[in-house]
DOMI-763492 format. One record per residue (C-alpha): residue in three letters; x, y, z. Coordinates in steps of 0.1 Angstrom, whole numbers, padded with zeros to 4 digits, always signed. Layout:
<atoms>
AlaXYZ...
</atoms>
This chain:
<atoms>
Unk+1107+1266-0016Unk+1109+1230-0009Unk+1100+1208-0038Unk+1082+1175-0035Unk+1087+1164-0077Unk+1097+1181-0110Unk+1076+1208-0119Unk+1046+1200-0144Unk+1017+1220-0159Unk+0996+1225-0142Unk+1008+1223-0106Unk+0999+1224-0069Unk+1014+1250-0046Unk+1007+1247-0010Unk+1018+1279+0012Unk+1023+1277+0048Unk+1003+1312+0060Unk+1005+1306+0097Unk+1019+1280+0124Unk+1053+1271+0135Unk+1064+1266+0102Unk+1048+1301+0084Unk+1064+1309+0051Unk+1071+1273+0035Unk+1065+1265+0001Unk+1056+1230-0011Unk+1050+1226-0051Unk+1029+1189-0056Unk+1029+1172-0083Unk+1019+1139-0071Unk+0987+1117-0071Unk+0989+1120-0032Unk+1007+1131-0009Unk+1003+1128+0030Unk+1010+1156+0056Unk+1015+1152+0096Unk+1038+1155+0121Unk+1060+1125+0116Unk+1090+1129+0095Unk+1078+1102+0071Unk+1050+1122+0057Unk+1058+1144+0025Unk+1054+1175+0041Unk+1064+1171+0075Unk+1050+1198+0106Unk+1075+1186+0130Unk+1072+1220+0149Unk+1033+1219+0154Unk+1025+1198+0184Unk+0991+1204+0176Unk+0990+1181+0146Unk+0989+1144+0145Unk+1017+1122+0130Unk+0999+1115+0105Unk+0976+1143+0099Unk+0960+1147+0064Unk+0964+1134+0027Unk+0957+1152-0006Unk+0945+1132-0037Unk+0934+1138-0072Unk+0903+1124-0079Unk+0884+1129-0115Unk+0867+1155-0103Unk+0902+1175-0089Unk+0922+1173-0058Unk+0903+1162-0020Unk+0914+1168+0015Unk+0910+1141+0037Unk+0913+1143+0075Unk+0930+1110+0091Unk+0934+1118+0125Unk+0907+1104+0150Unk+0919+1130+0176Unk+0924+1163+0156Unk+0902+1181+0134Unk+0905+1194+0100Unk+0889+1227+0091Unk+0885+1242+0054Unk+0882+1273+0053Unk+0868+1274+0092Unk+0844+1246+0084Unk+0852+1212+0100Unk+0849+1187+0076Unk+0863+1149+0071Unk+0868+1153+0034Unk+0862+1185+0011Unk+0872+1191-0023Unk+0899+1219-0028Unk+0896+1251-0045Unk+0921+1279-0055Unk+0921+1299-0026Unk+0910+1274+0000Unk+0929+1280+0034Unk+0933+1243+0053Unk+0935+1243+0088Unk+0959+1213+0111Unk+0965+1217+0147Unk+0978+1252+0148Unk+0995+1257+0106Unk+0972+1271+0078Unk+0978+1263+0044Unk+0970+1278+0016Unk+0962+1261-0020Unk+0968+1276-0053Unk+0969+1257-0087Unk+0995+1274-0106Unk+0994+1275-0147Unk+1027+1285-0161Unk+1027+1315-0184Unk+1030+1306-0221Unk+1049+1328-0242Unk+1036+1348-0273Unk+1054+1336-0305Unk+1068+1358-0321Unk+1057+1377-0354Unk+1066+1364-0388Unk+1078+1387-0415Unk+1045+1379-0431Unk+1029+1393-0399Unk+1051+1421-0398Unk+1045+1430-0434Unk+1009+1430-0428Unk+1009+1454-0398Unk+1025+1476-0422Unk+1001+1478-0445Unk+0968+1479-0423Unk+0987+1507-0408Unk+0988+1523-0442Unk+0949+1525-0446Unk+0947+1548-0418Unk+0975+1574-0427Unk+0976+1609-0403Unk+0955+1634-0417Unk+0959+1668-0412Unk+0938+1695-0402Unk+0925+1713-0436Unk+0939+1750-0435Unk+0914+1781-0434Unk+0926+1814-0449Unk+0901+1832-0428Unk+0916+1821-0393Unk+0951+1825-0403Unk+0959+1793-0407Unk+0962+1762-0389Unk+0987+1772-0361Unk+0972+1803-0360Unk+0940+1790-0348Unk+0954+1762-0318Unk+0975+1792-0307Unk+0936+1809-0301Unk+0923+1781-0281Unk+0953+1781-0261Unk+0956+1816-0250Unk+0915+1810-0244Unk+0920+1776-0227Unk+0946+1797-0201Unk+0926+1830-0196Unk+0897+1807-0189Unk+0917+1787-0164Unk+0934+1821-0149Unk+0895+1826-0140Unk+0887+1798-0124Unk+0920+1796-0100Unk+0911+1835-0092Unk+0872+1825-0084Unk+0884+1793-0062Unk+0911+1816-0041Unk+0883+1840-0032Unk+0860+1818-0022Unk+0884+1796+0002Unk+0896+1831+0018Unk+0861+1838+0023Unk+0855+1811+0040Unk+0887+1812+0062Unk+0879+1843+0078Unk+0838+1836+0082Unk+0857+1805+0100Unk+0881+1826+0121Unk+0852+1853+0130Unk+0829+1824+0145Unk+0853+1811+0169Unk+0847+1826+0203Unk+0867+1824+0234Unk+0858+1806+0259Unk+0868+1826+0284Unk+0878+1810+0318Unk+0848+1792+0342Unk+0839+1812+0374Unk+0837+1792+0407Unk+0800+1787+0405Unk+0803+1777+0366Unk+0829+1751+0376Unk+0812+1738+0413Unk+0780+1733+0391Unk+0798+1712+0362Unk+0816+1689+0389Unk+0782+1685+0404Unk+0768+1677+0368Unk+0793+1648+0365Unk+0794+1633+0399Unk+0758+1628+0397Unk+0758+1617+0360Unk+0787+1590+0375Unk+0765+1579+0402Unk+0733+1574+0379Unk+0754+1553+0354Unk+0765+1532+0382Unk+0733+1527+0399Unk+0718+1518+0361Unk+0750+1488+0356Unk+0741+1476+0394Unk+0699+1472+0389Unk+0707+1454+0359Unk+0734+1429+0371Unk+0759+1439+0349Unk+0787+1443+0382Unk+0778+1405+0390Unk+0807+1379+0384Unk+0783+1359+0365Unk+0776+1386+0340Unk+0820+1392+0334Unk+0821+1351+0327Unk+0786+1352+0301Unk+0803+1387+0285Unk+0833+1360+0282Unk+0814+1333+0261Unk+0796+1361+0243Unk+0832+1371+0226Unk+0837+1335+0223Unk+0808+1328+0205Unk+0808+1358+0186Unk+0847+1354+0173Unk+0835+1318+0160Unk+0802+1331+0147Unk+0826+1355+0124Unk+0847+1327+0112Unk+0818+1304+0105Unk+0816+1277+0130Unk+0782+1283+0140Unk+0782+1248+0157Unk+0804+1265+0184Unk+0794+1296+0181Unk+0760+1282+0193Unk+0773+1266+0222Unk+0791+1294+0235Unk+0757+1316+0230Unk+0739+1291+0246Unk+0768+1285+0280Unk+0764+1325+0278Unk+0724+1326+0282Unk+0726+1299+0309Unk+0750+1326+0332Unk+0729+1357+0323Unk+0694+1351+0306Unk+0690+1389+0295Unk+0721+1389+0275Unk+0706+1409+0248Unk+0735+1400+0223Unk+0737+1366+0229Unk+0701+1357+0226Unk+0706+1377+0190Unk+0738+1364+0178Unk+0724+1330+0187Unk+0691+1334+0169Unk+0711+1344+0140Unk+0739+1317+0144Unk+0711+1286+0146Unk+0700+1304+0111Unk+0731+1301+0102Unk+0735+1264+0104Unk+0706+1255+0088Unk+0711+1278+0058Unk+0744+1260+0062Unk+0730+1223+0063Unk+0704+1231+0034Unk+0735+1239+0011Unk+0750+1208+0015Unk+0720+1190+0009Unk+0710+1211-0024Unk+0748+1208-0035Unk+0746+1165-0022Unk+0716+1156-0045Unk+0730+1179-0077Unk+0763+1152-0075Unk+0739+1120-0075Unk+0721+1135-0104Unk+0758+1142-0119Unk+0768+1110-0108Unk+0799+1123-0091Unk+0800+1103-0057Unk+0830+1117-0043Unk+0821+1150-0034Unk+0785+1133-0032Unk+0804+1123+0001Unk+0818+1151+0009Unk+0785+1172+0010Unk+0767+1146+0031Unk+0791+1136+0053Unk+0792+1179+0060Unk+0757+1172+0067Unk+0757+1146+0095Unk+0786+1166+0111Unk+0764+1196+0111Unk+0731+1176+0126Unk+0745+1155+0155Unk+0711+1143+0164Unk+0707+1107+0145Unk+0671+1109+0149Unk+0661+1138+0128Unk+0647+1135+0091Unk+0673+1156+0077Unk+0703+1135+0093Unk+0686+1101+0081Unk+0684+1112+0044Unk+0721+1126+0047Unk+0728+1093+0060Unk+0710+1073+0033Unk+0729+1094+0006Unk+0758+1092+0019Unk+0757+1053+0017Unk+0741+1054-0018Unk+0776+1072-0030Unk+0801+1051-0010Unk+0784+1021-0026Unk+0782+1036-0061Unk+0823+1049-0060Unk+0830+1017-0047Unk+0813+0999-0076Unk+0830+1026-0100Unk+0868+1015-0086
</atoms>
């Protein structure tokens, strides 16, 4: 486990889960720390290509640790959500060039003290209130052992019973099984001329059904091609490519029944996506907490490229209203 400082309580473990460099450790205990390519950074992905020199930094904020992308070229994506800046949760899986990472806060165990003679004294005597009682002895049953020795030859004839009840029944049902199998017996000449008939003309059907509805053509292979596309990033979340692959697939083969559904459902998507960050935006003004104020809104303008739209202008707005305000607060 590489270590960037002492350890402290609590503390910041970032795991590589997947890239060149899969199975590093990195324990933070720092205000910020920056990671990238370059070999200055703190946590240097030298081995991913993918990510810039300078990539990412982590800070801690009052309101907990934010991710901030610095690269102009490569993206950063938070648990497959793009996003310029996002505050971290335990859990989150962070996405450079071609390494995940994944955060945990750690809280080190504390240890139980350990128990005074005072304690151990009163243990004693709380265990005193409730001493073992024993079963009161009958003369009429014989006594006490007398009686369990009863209800254990009972407990075993009744078990005896039910093992002799469950036997029968599963040979029963064995031989009813073996009794309803049938042979069967060996296909004459006409029996087997008719089946192969059956199947050639079942093939022939099935081919002639792909053909009328276009399915051979090449342009229905390339839209089948963007459909898997779309769908793969419509199951991580990105619904903002997800709708563009739908959309490249529709434009190949209109009657793509599964694109025009999956892209139904991934526009849906979106918004549901966009109206989150908007709810969760104007609850941080109200709280007065402006950096993941701008986190939320930012989210929202990346979501709705067109600048034009009512939704994008208030996300815009917003965001402004919290740069200014954290400005004003530093």
């Amino acid at each position: 486990m590489n270590s960037l400082a002492p350890a402290a309580t609590p503390s910041i473990l970032l795991t590589v889960s997947a890239g060149p460099h899969k199975g590093a450790q990195y324990k933070i205990n720092s205000q910020q720390i920056y990671i990238g390519r370059s070999t200055e950074n703190d946590i240097s992905l030298e081995k991913d290509s993918r990510c810039s020199r300078k990539h990412i930094t982590i800070f801690f904020s009052p309101q907990g640790p934010i991710v901030q992308n610095l690269s102009e070229q490569n993206k950063l994506m938070v648990n497959g959500h793009e996003a310029l800046e996002a505050p971290l949760m335990p859990g989150d899986v962070i996405q450079i060039g071609s390494t995940e990472i994944s955060y945990t806060l750690q809280v080190p165990a504390v240890p139980s003290a350990p128990i005074t003679q005072d304690q151990y004294l009163t243990s004693k005597e709380q265990a005193s209130v409730a001493p073992y009682q024993e079963a009161p002895y009958s003369p009429s049953s014989g006594g006490i052992h007398s009686s369990h020795s009863k209800r254990t030859a009972d407990s075993k004839k009744n078990f005896y019973i039910i093992v002799g009840i469950v036997g029968a029944l599963f040979l029963f049902l064995m031989m009813s099984d073996v009794k309803s199998k049938k042979d069967p017996g060996i296909l004459t000449d006409e029996e087997l001329s008719h089946r192969i008939e059956d199947t050639v003309s079942e093939t022939i059907k099935k081919r002639n059904e792909l053909k009328k509805s276009g399915k051979t053509q090449d342009s229905y292979k390339i839209a089948q091609e963007s459909y898997v596309a779309g769908f793969r990033d419509y199951e991580r979340g990105n619904y903002g490519s997800a709708i563009e692959s739908f959309q490249a697939c529709l434009s190949l083969f209109p009657s793509h029944n599964l694109c025009n559904r999956y892209l139904r459902l991934a526009l849906r998507k979106k918004q549901e996506l966009i109206q989150f960050y908007m709810v969760q935006g104007r609850k941080f003004i109200e709280a007065n907490q402006f950096q993941p104020c701008l986190t939320s809104f930012r989210n929202v303008m990346l979501l709705s490229p067109i600048k034009t739209s009512s939704i994008y202008k208030e996300a815009r707005a917003n965001y402004e209203h919290c740069r200014v305000h954290l400005e004003d607060r530093y």
